[in-house]
Each structure stands twice: as structure tokens, then as C-alpha cells.
Backbone as a printed PyTorch tensor [residue, N CA C, xyz], in Angstrom:
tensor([[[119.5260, 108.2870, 104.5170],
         [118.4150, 109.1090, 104.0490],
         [117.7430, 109.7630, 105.2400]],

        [[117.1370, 110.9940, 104.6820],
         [116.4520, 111.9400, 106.3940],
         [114.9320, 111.1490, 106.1310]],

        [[114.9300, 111.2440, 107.7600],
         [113.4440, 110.4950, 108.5500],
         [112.0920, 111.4170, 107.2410]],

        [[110.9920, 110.4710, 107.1140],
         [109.9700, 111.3160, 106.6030],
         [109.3800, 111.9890, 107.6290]],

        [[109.3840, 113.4210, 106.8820],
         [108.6660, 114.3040, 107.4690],
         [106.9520, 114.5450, 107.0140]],

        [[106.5410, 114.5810, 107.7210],
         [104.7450, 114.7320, 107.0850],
         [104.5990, 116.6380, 107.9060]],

        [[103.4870, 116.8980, 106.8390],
         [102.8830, 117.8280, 106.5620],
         [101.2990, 117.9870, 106.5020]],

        [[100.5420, 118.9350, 106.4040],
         [ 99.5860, 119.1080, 106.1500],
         [ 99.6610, 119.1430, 104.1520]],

        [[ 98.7330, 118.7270, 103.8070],
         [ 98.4420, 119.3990, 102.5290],
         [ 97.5160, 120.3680, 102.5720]],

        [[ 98.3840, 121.3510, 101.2880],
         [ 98.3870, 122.2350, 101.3580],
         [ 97.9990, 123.0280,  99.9770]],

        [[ 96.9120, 123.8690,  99.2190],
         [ 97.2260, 124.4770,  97.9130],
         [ 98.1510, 124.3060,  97.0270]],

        [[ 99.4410, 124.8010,  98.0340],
         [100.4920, 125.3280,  97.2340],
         [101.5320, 123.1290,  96.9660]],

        [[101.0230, 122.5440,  97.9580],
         [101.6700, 121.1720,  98.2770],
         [100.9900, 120.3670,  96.8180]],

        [[ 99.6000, 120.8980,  96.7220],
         [ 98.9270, 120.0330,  95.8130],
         [ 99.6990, 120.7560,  94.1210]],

        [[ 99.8950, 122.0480,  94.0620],
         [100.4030, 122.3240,  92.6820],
         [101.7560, 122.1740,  92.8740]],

        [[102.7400, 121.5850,  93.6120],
         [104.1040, 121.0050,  93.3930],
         [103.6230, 119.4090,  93.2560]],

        [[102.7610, 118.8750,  93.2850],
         [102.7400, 117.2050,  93.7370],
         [102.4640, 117.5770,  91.9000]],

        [[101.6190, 117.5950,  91.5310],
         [100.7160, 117.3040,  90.1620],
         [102.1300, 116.7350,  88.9420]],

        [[102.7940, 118.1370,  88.8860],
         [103.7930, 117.9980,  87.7440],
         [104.8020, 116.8460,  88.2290]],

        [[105.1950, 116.1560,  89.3110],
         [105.8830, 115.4980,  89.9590],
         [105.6820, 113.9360,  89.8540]],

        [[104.2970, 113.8580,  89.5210],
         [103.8750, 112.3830,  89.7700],
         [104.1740, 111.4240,  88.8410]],

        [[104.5380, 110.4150,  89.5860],
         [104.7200, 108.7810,  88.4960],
         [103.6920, 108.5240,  87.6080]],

        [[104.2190, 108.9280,  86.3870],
         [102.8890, 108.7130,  85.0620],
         [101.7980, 108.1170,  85.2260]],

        [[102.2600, 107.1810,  85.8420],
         [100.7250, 105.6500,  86.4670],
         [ 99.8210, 106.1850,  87.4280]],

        [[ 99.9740, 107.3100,  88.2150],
         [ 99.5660, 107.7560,  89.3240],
         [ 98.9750, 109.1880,  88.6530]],

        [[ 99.2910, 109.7790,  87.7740],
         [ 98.6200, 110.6920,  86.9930],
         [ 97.7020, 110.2140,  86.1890]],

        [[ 98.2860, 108.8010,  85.9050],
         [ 96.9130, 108.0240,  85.0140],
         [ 95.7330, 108.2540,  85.8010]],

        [[ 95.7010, 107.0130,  87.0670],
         [ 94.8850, 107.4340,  87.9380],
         [ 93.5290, 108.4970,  88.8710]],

        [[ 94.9330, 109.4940,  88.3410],
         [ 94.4370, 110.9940,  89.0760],
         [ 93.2940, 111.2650,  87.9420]],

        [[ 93.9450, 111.4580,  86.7790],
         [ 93.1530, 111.5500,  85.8390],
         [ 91.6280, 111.1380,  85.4060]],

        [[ 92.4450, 109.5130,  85.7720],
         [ 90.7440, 108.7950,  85.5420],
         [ 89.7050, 108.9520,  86.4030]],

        [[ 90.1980, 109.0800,  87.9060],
         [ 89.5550, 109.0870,  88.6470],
         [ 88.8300, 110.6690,  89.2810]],

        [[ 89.5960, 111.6190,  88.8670],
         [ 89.2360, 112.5400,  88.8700],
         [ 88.9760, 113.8450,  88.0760]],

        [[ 87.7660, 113.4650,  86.8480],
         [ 88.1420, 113.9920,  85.9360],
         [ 88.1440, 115.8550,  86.0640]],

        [[ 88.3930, 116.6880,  85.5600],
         [ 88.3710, 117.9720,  86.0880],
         [ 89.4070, 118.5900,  85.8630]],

        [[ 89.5860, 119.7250,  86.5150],
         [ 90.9660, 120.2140,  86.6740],
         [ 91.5700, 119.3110,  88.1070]],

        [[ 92.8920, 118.9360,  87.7590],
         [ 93.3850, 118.0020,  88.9660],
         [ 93.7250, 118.9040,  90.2010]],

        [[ 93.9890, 119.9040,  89.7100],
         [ 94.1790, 120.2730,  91.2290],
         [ 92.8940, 120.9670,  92.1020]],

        [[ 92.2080, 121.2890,  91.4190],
         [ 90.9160, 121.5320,  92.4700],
         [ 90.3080, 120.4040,  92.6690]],

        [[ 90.1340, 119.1760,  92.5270],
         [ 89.4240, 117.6800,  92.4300],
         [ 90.6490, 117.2480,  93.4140]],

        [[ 92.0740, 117.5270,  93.3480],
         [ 92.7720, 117.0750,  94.8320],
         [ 92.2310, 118.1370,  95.8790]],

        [[ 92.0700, 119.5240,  95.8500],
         [ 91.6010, 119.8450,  96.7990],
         [ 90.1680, 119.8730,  97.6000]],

        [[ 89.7320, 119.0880,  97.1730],
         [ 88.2090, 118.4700,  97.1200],
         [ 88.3200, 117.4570,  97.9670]],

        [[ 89.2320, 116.6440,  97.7940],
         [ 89.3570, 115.2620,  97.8400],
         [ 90.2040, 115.2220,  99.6720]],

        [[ 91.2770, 116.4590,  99.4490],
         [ 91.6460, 116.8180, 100.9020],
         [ 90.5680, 117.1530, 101.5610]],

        [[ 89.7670, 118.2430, 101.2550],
         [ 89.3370, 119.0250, 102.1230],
         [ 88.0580, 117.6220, 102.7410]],

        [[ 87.6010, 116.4420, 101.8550],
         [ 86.8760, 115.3980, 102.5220],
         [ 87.3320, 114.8310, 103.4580]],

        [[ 88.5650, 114.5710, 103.6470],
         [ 89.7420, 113.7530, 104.1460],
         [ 89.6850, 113.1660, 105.5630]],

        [[ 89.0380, 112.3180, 105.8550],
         [ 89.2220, 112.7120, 107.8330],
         [ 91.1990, 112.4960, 107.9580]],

        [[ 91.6610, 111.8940, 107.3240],
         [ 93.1140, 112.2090, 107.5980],
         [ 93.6440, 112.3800, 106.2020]],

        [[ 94.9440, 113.4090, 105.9630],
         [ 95.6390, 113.0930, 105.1390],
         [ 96.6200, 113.7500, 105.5890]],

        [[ 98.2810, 113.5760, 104.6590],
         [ 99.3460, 114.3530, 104.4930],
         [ 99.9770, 114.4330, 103.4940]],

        [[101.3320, 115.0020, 103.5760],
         [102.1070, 114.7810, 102.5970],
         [103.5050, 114.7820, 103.3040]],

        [[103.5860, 113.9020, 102.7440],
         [105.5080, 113.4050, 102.7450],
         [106.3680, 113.5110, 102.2780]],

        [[107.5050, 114.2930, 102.5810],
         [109.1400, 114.3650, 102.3280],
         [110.0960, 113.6270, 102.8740]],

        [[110.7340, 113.3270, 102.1650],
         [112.2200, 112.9280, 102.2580],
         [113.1340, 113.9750, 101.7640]],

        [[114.2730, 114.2050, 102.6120],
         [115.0680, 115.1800, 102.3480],
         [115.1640, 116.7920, 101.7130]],

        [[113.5060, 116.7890, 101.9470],
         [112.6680, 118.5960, 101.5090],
         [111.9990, 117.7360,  99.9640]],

        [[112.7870, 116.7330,  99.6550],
         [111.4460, 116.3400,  98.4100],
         [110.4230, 115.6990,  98.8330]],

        [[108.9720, 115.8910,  97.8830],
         [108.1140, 115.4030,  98.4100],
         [107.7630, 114.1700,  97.6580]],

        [[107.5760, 113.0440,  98.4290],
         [107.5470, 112.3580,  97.7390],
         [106.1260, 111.5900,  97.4920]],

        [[104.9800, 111.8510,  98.1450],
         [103.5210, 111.6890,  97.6670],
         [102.8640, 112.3480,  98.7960]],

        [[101.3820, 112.2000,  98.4450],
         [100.5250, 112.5930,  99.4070],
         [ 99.4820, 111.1520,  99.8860]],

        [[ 99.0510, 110.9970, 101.0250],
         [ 97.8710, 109.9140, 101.1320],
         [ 96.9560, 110.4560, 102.4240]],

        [[ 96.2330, 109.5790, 102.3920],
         [ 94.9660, 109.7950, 103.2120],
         [ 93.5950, 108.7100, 102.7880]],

        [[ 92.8630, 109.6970, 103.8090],
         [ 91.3930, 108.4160, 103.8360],
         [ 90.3060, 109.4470, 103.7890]],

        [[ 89.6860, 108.8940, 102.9850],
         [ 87.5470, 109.4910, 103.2940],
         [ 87.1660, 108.5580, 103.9050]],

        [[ 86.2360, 108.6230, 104.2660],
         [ 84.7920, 108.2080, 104.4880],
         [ 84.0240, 107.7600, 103.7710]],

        [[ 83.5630, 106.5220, 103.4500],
         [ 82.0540, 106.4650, 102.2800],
         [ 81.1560, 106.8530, 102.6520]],

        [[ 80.8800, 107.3090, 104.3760],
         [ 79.8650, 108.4700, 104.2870],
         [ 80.0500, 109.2620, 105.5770]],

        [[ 79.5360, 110.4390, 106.2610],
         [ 79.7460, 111.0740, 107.4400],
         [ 80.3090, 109.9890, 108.6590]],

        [[ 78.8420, 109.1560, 108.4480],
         [ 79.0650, 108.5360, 110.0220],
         [ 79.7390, 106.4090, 109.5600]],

        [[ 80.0200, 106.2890, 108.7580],
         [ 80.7860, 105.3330, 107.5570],
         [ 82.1720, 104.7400, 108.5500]],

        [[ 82.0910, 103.3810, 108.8510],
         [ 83.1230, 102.6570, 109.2020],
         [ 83.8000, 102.0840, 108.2650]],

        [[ 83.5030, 102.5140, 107.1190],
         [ 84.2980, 102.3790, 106.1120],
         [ 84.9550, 103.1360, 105.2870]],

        [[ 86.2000, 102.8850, 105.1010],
         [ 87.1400, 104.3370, 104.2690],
         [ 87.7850, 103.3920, 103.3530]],

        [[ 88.2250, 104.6560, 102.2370],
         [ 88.7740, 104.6350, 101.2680],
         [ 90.0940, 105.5470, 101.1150]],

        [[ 91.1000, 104.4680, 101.6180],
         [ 92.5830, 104.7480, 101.4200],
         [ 93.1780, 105.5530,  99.8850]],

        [[ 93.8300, 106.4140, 100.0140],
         [ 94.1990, 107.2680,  98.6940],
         [ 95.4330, 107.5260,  98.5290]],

        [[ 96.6640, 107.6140,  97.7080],
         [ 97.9860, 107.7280,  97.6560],
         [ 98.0550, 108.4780,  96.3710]],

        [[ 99.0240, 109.3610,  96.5530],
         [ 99.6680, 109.5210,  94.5910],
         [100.9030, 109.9510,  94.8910]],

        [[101.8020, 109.2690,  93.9780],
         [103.3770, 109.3190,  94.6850],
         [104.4860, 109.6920,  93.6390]],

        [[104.7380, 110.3240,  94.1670],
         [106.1240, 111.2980,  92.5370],
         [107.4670, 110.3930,  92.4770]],

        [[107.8020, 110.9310,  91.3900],
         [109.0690, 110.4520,  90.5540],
         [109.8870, 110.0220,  91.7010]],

        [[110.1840, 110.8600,  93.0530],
         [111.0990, 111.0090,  93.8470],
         [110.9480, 109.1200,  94.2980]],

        [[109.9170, 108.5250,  94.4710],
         [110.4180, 107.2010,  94.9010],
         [111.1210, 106.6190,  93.8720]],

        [[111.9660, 106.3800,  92.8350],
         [111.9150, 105.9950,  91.7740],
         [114.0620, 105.3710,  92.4460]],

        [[113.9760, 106.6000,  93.7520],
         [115.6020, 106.7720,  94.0340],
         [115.1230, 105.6250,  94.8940]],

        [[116.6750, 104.6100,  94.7610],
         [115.9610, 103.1540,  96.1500],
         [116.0720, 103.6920,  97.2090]],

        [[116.5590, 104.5500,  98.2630],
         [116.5140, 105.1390,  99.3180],
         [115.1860, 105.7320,  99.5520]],

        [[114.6470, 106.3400,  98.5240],
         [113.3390, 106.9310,  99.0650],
         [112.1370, 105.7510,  98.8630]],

        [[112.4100, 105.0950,  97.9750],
         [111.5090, 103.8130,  97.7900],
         [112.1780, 102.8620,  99.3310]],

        [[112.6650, 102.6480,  99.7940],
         [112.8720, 101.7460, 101.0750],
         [112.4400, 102.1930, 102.0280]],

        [[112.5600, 103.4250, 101.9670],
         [111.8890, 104.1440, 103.4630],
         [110.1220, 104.9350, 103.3180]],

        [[109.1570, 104.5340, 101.6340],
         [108.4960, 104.9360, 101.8560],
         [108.0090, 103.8480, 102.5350]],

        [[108.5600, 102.1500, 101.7510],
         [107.8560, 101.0420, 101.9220],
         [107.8420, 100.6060, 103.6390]],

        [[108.9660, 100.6430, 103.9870],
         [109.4950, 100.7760, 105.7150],
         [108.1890, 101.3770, 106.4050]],

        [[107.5090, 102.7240, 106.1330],
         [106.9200, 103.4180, 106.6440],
         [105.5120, 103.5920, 106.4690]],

        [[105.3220, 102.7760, 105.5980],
         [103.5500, 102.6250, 104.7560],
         [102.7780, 101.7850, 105.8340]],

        [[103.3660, 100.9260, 106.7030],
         [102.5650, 100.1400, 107.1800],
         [101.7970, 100.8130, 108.5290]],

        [[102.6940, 102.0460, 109.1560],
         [102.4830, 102.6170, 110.4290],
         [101.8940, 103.9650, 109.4360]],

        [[101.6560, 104.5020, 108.6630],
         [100.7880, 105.3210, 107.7270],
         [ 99.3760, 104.6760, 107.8290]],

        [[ 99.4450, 103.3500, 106.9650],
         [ 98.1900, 102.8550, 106.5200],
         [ 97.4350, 102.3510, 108.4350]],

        [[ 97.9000, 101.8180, 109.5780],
         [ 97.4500, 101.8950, 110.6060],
         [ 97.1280, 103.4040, 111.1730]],

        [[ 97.5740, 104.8750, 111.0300],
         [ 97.2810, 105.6330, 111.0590],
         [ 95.7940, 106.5400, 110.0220]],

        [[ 96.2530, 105.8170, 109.0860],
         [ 94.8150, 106.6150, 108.9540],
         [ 93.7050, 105.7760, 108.6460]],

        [[ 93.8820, 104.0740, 108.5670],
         [ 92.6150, 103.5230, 109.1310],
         [ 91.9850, 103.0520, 110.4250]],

        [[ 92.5550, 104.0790, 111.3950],
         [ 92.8460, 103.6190, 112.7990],
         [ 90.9110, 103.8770, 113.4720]],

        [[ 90.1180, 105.1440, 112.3010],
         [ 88.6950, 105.3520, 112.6490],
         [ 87.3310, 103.8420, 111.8590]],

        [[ 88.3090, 102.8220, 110.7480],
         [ 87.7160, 101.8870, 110.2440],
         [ 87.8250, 100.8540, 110.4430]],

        [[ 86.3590, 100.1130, 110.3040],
         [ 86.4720,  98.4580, 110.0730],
         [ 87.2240,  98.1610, 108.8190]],

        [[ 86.8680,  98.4100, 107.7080],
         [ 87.0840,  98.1340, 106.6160],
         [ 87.8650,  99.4250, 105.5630]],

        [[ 88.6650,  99.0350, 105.1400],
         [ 88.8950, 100.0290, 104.0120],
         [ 89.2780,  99.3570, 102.6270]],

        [[ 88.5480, 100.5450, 101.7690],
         [ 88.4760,  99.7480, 100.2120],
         [ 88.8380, 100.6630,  99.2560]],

        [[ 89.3270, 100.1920,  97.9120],
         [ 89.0960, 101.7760,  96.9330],
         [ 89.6850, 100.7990,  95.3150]],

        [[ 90.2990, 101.1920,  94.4110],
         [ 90.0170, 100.7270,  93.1390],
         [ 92.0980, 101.0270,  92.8650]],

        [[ 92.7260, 100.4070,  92.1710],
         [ 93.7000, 100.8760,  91.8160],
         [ 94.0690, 100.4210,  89.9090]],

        [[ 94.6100, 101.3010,  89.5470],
         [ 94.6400, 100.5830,  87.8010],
         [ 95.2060,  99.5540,  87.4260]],

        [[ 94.7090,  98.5150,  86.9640],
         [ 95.5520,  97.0990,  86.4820],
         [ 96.9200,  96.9900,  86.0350]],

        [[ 97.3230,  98.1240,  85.7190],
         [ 98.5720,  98.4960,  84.9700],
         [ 99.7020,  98.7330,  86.2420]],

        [[ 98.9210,  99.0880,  86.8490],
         [ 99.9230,  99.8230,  87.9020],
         [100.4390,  98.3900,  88.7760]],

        [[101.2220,  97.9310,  88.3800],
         [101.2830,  96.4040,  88.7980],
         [102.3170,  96.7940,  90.3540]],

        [[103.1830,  97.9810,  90.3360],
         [103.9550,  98.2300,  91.5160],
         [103.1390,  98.7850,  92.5130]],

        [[102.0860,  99.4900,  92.4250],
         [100.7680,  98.9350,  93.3420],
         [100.2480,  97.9910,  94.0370]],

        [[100.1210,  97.5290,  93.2490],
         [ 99.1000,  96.2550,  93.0920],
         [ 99.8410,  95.3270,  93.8750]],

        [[100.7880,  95.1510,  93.7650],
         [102.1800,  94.6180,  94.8070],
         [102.6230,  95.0950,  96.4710]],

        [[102.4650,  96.4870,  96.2270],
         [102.5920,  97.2740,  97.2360],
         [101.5620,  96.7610,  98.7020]],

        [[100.2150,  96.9110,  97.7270],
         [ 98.8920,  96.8170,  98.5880],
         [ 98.7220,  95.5610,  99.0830]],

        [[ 99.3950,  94.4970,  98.1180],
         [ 99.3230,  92.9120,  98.7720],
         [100.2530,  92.9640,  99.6100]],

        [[101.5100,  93.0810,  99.6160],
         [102.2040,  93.3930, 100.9600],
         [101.4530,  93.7240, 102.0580]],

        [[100.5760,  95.2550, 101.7940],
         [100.0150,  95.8170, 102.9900],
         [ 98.9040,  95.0520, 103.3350]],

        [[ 98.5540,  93.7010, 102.7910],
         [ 97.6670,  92.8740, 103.4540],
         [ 95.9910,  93.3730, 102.6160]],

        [[ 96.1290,  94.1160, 101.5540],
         [ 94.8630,  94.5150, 100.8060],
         [ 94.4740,  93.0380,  99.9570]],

        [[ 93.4800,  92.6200,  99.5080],
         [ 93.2040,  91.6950,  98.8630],
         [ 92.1830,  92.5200,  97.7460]],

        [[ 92.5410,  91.1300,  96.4790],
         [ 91.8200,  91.1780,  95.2560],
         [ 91.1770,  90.6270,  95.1750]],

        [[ 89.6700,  90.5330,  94.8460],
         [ 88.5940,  89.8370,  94.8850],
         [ 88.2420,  89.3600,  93.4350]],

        [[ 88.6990,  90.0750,  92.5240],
         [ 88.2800,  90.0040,  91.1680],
         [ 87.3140,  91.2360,  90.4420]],

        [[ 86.8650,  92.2360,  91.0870],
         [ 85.9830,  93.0470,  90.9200],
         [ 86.9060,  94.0980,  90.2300]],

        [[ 86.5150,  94.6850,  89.3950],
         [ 86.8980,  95.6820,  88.3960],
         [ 85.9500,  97.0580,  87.7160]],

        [[ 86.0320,  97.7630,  87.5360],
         [ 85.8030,  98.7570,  86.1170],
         [ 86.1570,  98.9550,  85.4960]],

        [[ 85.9750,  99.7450,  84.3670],
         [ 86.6360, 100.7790,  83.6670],
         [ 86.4790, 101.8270,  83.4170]],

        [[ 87.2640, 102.7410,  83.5460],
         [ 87.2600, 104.3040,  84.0570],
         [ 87.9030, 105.0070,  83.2630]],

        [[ 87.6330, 105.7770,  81.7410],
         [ 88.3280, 106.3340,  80.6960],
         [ 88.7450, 105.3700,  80.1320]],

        [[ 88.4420, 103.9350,  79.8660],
         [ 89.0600, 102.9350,  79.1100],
         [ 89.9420, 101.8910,  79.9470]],

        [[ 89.9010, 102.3440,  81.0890],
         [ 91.3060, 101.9210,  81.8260],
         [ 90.7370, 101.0630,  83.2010]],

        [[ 91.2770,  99.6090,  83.4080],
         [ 90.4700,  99.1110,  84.1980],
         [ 91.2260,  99.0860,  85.3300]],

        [[ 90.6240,  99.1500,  86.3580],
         [ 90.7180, 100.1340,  88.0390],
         [ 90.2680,  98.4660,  88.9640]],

        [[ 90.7940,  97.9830,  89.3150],
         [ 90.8390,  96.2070,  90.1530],
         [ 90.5320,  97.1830,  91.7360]],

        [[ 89.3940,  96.5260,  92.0570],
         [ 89.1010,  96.7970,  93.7620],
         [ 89.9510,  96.4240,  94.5670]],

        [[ 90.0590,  96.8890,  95.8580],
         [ 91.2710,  96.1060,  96.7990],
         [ 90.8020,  96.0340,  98.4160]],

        [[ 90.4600,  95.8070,  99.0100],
         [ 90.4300,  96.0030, 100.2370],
         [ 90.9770,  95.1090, 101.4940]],

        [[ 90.6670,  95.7020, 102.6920],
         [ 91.2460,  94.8240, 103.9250],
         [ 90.2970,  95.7950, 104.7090]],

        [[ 90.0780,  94.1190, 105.9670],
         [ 89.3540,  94.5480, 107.2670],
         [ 90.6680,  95.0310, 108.2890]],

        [[ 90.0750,  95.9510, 108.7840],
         [ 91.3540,  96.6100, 109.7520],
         [ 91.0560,  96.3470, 111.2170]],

        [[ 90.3570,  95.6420, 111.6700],
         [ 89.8200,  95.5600, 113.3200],
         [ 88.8280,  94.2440, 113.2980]]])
């Protein structure tokens, strides 16, 4: 499989990602951002102190990044939404291979980073315990749909 390539996101990056995404991750988008999705992703970039987007082999296979909970905030909130394309095990091995030097890249400005992911989304929820995120028990519900907190101290 070819090395991931990262990118800026981009307008045109955010209206190829939308139609692309893993149903669970549109759930998400959805709940969490209610609106039109693609101006609420470009919102969400343009906050971003880091983000990108990633290909494998010219497909893209998600976008991630971090905010700030506030200007001057040692604390961020990690963000992902990831298309069909991991679904191939080659692109799923090399996103997982590569998430860990991602997630040290863009919490490299925080103590702490935190954010909410959907209960459902259990290949998440898996993902993030790998990456050393913990569950505390804290929850919402967001359009009906309950969103489990996650975080990790990074320093």
C-alpha cells in the first residue's frame, strides 16, 4: 500500500469527504454538527490549530485535527471522520500503524485532550483505548444518540 499522504483541508477536500464517510461517522457529524455539514466542517477547520486530510493511494481516507477549548486553552479536543476507504484491511492497517504519530502531532500544543464519541461506534471506542484515551463513564445525548467522553493527559 502507498505511504499516507497528508494535505491541507480544503473546500473542495471537505465536499469529497461528506458523501464518503462510514455511516457511524456521519452519524456523528450529524449529531454533532447540526447544520449544513459542510459549512459546520468548514468552521470546525478553519478553528483548528492543526488539521489534515489523508490519502492512501489518491483515496482519501479521513480528515482529523484538534481545537482548542479556548484561545489560550491547554486543552484540545481531538476530531476524526473517516470514509468507507478504511473498510479495505490495507488502508485500515496503515491508518491504525499511523494514528499514534498523528495523535502525538496534533496534541503536541496540550496537556490534556478530550471530546465525546457515539456509544455505537464501538470500532472507535476501541480505536481510542488503544490510543491510550480513557472512559470515565460520562455521557450525553445528542439527537437521541449517546456520545461517551474520552480523554488522555498528553505531557
Amino acid at each position: 500500500m502507498a505511504a499516507v499522504d497528508l494535505r491541507p483541508i480544503t473546500r473542495a477536500v471537505i465536499e469529497d469527504l461528506i458523501p464518503r464517510l462510514r455511516p457511524l461517522d456521519r452519524l456523528e457529524l450529524d449529531c454533532m454538527t447540526p447544520g449544513d455539514p459542510a459549512d459546520r466542517l468548514a468552521e470546525m477547520v478553519a478553528r483548528a490549530r492543526r488539521s489534515r486530510a489523508a490519502y492512501m493511494g489518491g483515496d482519501l481516507v479521513c480528515i482529523f485535527g484538534v481545537s482548542a477549548a479556548s484561545l489560550a486553552a491547554d486543552v484540545g479536543c481531538p476530531w476524526a471522520l473517516i470514509t468507507r476507504a478504511v473498510d479495505r484491511p490495507d488502508v485500515r492497517r496503515e491508518l491504525v500503524a499511523d494514528s499514534r504519530v498523528a495523535l502525538e502531532w496534533v496534541g503536541q500544543d496540550f496537556r490534556r485532550l478530550w471530546n465525546y464519541v457515539a456509544a455505537e461506534n464501538v470500532t472507535a471506542i476501541r480505536w481510542l483505548k488503544w490510543m491510550g484515551f480513557s472512559f470515565g463513564g460520562q455521557e450525553v445525548v445528542l439527537q437521541g444518540h449517546r456520545f461517551l467522553h474520552f480523554e488522555k493527559e498528553t505531557g
